[in-house]
C-alpha positions in Angstrom: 0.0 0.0 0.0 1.0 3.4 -0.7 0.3 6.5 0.5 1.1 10.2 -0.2 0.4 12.9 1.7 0.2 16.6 0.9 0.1 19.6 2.4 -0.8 22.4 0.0 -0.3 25.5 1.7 0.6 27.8 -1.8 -3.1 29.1 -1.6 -2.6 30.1 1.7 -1.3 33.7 3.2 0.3 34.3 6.1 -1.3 37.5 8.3 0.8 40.0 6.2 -1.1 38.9 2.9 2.4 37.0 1.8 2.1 33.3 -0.1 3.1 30.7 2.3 6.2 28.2 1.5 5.5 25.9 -1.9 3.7 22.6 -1.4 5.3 19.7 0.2 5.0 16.3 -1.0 5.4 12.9 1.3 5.3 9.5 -0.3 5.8 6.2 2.0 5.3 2.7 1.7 4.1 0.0 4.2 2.5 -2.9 5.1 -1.3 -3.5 6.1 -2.6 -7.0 7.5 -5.8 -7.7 7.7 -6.7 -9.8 10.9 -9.4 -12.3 11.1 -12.0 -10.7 14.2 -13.5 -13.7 14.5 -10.1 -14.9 16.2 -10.4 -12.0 18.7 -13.1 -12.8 21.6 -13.4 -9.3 22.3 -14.7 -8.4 18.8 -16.9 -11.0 18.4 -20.6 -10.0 19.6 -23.3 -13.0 20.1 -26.9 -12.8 20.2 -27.8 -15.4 22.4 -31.1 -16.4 21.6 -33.6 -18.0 24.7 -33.9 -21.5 24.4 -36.5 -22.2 26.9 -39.3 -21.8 25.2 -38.9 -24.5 22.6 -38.6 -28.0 24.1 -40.9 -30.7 24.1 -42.9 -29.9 27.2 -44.3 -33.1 29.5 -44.9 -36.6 27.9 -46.6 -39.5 29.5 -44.5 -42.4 27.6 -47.2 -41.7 24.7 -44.7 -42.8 21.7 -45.7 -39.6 20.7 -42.5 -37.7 18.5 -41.1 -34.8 21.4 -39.0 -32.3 19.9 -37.1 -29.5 20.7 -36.1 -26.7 17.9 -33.1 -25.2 18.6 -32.9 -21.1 17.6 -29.9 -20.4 16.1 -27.7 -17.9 17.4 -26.0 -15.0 15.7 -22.7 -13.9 15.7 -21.5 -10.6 14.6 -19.2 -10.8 12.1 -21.7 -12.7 10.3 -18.7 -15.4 8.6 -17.7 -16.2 12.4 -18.0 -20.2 12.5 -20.7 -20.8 15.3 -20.8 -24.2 16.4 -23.0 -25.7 19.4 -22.4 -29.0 21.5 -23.6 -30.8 23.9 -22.1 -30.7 27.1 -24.0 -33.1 29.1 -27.6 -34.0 30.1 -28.7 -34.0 34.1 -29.6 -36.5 35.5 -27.8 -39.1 33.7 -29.5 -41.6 32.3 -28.5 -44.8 29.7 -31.9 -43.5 27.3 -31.2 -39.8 27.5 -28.2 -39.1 25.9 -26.3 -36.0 24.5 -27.2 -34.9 20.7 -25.3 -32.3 19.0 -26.6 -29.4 17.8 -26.0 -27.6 13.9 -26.0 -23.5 14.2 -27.2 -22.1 10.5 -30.4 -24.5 10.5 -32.6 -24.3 13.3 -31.7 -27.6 14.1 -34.0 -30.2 16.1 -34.0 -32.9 18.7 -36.4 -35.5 18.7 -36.7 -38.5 20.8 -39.7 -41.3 21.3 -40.6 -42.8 24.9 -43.1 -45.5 25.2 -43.7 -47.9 28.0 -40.7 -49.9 27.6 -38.8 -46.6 28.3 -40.4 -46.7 31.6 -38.9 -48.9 33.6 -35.6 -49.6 31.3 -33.0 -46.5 30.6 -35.7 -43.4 30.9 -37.2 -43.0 34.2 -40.3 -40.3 35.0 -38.1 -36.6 35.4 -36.9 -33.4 34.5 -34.1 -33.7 32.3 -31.3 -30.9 31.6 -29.2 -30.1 28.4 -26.3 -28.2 28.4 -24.9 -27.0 25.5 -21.5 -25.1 24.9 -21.7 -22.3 21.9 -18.3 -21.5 20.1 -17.5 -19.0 17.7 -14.1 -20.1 16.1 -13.9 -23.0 18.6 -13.6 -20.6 21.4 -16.4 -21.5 23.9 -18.5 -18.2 25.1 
């Protein structure tokens, strides 16, 4: 990159009504990088979006289809890689297990208890997600 800089001060007069000094001309070359900013936490702004509001509610081991739709959040820059995972579910449980989660789609989680689930891997509770969002692979 190059840059000049100019000062043209020939159209200017001093307090006497004298021209000032000719111009004066400046040229310099350097480098400029650009950095990524979605490696820099501290530029990177996301819009966390509330989650609670979309799971499945109660089910009474119907075999009816729960789901949960996930709401994607945003990051600012926009081409910052958000990526969402599943940290763990509370309690823990053999039939409850972790699903990942795809940012960019609304993604979904569905899951199917019947009677069998009952008394096998999925006992009668309140089950917790947790999942860790990234942007960059740097968890926020």
């Amino acid at each position: 990159m190059t840059v000049t800089a100019k000062s043209d001060i020939s159209k200017f007069q001093n307090i006497s009504g004298e021209s000032q000094a000719p111009a004066i001309t400046f040229d310099d070359t350097f480098d400029v990088t650009f950095l990524d900013a979605c490696n820099y936490p501290e530029l990177i702004t996301l819009d966390v979006k509330d989650q609670s509001n979309q799971g499945p509610g109660s089910d009474d081991y119907s075999g009816t289809t729960l789901v949960f739709t996930y709401l994607d959040h945003e990051a600012t820059p926009s081409w910052c890689d958000v990526t969402v995972t599943c940290n763990n579910v509370q309690p823990t449980v053999p039939g409850i297990t972790c699903t990942n989660l795809s940012n960019g789609n609304n993604g979904e989680i569905t899951w199917v208890f019947d009677d069998t689930n009952y008394n096998s891997d999925s006992p009668p509770g309140t089950y917790t997600f947790t999942f860790d969002v990234s942007v960059n692979n740097q968890v926020t």
